[in-house]
PAMAR-157721 format. One record per residue (C-alpha): residue number from 1; x, y, z. Coordinates in steps of 0.2 Angstrom, whole numbers, plus 2048, in hexadecimal, padded with zeros to 3 digits. Layout:
REM residues N
VEXRO   seq   east   north    up
VEXRO   NUM      X       Y     Z
...
END
This chain:
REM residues 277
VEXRO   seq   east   north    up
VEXRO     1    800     800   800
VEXRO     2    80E     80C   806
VEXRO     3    816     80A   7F1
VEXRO     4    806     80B   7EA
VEXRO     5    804     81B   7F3
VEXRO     6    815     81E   7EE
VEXRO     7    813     81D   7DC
VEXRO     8    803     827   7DB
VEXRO     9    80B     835   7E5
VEXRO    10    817     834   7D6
VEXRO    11    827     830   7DB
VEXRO    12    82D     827   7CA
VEXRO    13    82B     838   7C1
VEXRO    14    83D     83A   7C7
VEXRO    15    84C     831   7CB
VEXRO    16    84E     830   7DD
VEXRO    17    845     824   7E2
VEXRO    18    844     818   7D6
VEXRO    19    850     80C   7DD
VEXRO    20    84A     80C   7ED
VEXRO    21    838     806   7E4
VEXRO    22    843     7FA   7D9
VEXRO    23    84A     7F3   7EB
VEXRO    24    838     7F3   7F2
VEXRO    25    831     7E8   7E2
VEXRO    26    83D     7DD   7E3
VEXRO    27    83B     7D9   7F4
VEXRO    28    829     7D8   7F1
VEXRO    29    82A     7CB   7E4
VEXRO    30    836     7C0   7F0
VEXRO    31    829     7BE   7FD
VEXRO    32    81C     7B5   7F2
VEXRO    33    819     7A6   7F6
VEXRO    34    819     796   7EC
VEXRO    35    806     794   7EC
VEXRO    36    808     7A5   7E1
VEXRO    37    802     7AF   7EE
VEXRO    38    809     7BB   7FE
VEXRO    39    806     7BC   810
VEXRO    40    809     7C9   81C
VEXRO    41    81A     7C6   821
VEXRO    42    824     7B7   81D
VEXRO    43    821     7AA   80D
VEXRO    44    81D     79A   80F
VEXRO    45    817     798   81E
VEXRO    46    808     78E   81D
VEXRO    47    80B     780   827
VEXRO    48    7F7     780   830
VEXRO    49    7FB     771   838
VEXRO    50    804     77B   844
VEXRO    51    7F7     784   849
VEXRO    52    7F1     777   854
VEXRO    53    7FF     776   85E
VEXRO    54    7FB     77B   870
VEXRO    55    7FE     78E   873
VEXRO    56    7FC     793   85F
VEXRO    57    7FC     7A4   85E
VEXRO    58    7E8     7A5   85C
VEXRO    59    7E5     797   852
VEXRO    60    7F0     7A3   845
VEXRO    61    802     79E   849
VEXRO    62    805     7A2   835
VEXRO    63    806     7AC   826
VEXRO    64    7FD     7A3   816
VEXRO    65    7FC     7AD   809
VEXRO    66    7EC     7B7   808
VEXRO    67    7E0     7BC   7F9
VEXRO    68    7E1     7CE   7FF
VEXRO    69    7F2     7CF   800
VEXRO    70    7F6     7C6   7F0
VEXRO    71    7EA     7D2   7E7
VEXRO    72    7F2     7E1   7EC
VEXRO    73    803     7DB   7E7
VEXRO    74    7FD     7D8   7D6
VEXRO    75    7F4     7EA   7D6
VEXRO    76    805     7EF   7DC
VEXRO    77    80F     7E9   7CE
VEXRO    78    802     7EA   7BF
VEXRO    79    805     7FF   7C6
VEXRO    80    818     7FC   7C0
VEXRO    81    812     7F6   7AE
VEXRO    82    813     7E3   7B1
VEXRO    83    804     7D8   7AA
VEXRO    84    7FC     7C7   7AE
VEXRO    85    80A     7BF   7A4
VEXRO    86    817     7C3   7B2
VEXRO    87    81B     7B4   7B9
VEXRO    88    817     7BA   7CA
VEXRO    89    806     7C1   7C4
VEXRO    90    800     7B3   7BD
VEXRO    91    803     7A7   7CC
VEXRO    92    7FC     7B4   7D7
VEXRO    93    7ED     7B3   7CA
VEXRO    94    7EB     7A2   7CA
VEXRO    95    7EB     7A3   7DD
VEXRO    96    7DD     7AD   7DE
VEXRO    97    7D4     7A4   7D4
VEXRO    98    7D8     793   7DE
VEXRO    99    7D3     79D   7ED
VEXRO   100    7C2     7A4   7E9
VEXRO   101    7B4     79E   7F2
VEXRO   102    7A4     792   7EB
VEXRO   103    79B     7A4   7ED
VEXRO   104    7A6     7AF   7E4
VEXRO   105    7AE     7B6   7F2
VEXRO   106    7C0     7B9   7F8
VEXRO   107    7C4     7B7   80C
VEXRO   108    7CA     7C6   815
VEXRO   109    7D8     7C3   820
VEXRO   110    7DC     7D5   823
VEXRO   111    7CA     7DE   824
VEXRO   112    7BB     7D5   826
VEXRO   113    7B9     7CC   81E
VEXRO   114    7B1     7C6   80C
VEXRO   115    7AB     7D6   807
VEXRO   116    7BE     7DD   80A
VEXRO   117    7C6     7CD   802
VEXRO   118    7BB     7CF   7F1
VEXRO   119    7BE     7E3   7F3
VEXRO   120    7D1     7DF   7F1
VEXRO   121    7D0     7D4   7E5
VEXRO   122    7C5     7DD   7D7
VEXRO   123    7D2     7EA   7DA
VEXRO   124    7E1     7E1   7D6
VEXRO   125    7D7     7D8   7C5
VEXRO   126    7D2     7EA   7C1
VEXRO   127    7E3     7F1   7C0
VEXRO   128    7EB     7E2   7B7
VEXRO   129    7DF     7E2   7AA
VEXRO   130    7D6     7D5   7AC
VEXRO   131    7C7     7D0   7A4
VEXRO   132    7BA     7D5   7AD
VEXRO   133    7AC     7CC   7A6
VEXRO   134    7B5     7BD   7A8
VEXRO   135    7A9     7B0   7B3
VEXRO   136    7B2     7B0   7C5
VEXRO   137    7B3     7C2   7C3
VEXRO   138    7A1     7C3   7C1
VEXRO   139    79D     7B7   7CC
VEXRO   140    7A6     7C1   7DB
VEXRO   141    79E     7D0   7D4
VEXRO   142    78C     7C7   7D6
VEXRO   143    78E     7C1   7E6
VEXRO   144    794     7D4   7ED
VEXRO   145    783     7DB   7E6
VEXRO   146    77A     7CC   7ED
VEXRO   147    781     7D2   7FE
VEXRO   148    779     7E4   7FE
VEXRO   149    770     7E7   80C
VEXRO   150    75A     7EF   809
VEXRO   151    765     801   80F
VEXRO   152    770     802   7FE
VEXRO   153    77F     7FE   80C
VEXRO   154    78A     7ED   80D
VEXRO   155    791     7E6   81F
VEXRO   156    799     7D6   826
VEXRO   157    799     7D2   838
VEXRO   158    7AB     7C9   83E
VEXRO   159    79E     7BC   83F
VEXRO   160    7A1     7B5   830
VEXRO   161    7B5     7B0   835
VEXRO   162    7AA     7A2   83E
VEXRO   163    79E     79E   833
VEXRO   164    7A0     7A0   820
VEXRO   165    78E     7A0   81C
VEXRO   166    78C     7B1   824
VEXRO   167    799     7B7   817
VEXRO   168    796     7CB   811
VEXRO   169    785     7CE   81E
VEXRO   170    785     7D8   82A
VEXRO   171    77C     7E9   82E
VEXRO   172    783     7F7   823
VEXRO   173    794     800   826
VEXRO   174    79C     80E   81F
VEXRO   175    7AB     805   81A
VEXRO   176    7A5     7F5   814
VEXRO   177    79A     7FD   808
VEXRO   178    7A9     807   802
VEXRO   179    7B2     7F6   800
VEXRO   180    7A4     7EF   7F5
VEXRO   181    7A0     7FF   7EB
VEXRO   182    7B2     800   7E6
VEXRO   183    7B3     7EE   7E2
VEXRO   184    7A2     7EF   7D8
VEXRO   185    7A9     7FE   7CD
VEXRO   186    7BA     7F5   7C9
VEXRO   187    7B0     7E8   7C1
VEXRO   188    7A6     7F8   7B7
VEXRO   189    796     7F7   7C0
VEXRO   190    794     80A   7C1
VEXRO   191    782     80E   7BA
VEXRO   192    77B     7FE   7C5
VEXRO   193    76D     7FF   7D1
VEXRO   194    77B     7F7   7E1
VEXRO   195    786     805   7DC
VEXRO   196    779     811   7DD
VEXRO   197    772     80D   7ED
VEXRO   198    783     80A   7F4
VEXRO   199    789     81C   7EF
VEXRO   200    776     822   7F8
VEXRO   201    778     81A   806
VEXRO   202    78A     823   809
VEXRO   203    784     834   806
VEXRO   204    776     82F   811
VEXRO   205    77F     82B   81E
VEXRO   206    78D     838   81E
VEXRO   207    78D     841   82E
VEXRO   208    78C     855   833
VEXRO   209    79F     854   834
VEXRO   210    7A1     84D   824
VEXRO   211    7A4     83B   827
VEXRO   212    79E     82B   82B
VEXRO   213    79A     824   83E
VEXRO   214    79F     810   83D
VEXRO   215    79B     804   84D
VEXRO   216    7A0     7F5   849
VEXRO   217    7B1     7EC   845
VEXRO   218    7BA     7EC   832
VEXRO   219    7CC     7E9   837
VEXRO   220    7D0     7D8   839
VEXRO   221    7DF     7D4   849
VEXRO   222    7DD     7BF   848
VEXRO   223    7CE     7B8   840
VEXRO   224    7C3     7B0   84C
VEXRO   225    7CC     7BA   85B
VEXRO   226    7CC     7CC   85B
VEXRO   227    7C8     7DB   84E
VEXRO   228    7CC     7EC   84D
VEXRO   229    7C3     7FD   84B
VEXRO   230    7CD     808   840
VEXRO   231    7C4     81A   840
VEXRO   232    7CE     81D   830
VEXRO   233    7C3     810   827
VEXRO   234    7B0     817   828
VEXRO   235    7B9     829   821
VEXRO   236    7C5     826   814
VEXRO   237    7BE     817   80B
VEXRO   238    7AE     81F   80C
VEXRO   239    7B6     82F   802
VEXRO   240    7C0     822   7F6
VEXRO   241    7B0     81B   7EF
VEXRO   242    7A7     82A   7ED
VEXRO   243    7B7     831   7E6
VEXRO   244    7B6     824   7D6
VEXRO   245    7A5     823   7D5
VEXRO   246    7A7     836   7D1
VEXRO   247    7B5     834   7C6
VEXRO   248    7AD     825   7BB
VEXRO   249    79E     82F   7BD
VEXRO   250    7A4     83F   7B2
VEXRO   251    7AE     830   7A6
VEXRO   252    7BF     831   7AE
VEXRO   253    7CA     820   7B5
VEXRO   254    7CA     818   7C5
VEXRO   255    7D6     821   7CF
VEXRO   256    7E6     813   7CD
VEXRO   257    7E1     812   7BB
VEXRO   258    7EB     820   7BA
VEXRO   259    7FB     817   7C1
VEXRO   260    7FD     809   7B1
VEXRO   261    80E     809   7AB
VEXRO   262    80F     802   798
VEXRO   263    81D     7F8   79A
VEXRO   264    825     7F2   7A9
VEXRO   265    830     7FF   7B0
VEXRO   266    841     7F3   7B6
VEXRO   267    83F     7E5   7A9
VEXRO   268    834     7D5   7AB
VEXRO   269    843     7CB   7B5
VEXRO   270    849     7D6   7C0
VEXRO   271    83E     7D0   7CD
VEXRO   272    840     7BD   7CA
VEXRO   273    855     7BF   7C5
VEXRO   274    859     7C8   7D6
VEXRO   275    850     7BC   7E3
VEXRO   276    856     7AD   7DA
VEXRO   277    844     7A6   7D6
END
C-alpha cells in the first residue's frame, strides 16, 4: 500500500527514488510463495498442522498466503507495467482463482471479512486487465450485489470468521459498503441499481461533520479471536468510493487507472533473476 501510494504521489517522474522502488519490487516478488500467492510476513509458512499444537498463537500460529494480499501485489506490480503473463502474475492469478469460494467470494484475512476479500480482489483484476466479463469475475460480482442490504448499504458481522454461511450479512456499515461499491465499479457496474443505492445510502448517512459514524468492527486482529475498530475506515473509504463513482460518473478512469505503465519499467526478470527463483 505504502508503494502504491508512492507511485501515485509520483515519485518515478524523477530519478531519486527509483532504485529504492526497484529494491522494494524485488523484495516484494521474493516473498511470494510457492502456492503463487503472499502472506503477511514470511513465505511459506503454511504448515496448519501446527496450529494445533498446544499454546498456538490463536489458532493462527502462521502466515498462508492470503487472497487479499495476493491481489494487492498484483495491483502493485500491474501499476509498474507488468501484465498477467509475468510469471509472478500469473501464479498469483491462478491462485486466486483456486481460492475463490463456491459463492464467488474471496475470504478476508485482513478486514472482515468476504465483502473485504472480494473488494481486493476486483481491484487487483481491474488493474491488470483482466477480463471482466470473464465467469468467476461475474460470479464474485453477483454474489456482492446479492449481499446488499433493503437500506442500499452492505455489512458483515465477524460472525462469519465462524460460520461461512453468514458470509457478506450484516447490518450496514460505512466501510463495508465502500468496499463493495468499489469492488462493484471495478467490474464496470456503474449505472446499476446496487451502485446506485450504495452511493444513496452513503450520502444518506454522511454526518453534520461530514463523515460517517461506524459501530461495529471491520479490521480484522486474528480471525475467530479479536477485531479492530479503525476510525479511519468509515471516513476515507467512504470518500474513496464516492470519489470514483464521481470520476466514472463525468467519464474519467478509476483513480489507479491512472498509474498503468506500458511496459514494465525494470525489465520482465529483474524480479525473478535477483531472488534466484
Amino acid at each position: 500500500m505504502v508503494l502504491m501510494a508512492m507511485l501515485r504521489a509520483g515519485v518515478l517522474n524523477g530519478d531519486k527514488y527509483k532504485e529504492k522502488i526497484k529494491r522494494a519490487v524485488n523484495w516484494i516478488i521474493g516473498m511470494q510463495s510457492s502456492d503463487g500467492g503472499w502472506g503477511g510476513f514470511d513465505i511459506d509458512n503454511n504448515n496448519l498442522y501446527l496450529n494445533n499444537i498446544p499454546f498456538a498463537d490463536h489458532g493462527a500460529l502462521l502466515d498462508p498466503s492470503t487472497s487479499d494480499l495476493t491481489a494487492r501485489c498484483i495491483e502493485f506490480l500491474s501499476m509498474l507495467g507488468y501484465r498477467r503473463d509475468f510469471p509472478p502474475i500469473a501464479r498469483a492469478l491462478n491462485f486466486l482463482q483456486k481460492n475463490q469460494e463456491e459463492t464467488g467470494a474471496w475470504y478476508g484475512r485482513w478486514g472482515v471479512n468476504y465483502i473485504y476479500g472480494t473488494w481486493s480482489v476486483m481491484m487487483g483484476l481491474r488493474q491488470v486487465g483482466e477480463d471482466m466479463s470473464l465467469p468467476y469475475v461475474r460470479k464474485a460480482i453477483k454474489w456482492l450485489k446479492s449481499c446488499q442490504n433493503k437500506d442500499g448499504g452492505w455489512g458483515e458481522a465477524c460472525d462469519s470468521y465462524n460460520a461461512p454461511c453468514l458470509a457478506g450479512k450484516g447490518d450496514s456499515t460505512a466501510s463495508q459498503t465502500a468496499w463493495a461499491l468499489l469492488g462493484v465499479m471495478a467490474a464496470g457496474e456503474l449505472k446499476s441499481s446496487a451502485v446506485q443505492k450504495g452511493v444513496n445510502y452513503l450520502l444518506s448517512t454522511q454526518n453534520a461533520q461530514g463523515g460517517w459514524d461506524e459501530k461495529f468492527f471491520t479490521g480484522t486482529g486474528f480471525p475467530r479471536v479479536f477485531y479492530l475498530r479503525y476510525h479511519g475506515y468509515s471516513q476515507y473509504f467512504p470518500l474513496w468510493a464516492l470519489g470514483v463513482y464521481q470520476r466514472l460518473s463525468q467519464g474519467q478512469i478509476m483513480c489507479q487507472d491512472e498509474i498503468r505503465l506500458k511496459k514494465p519499467i525494470y525489465g520482465q526478470t529483474m524480479g525473478p533473476e535477483v531472488c534466484g527463483r
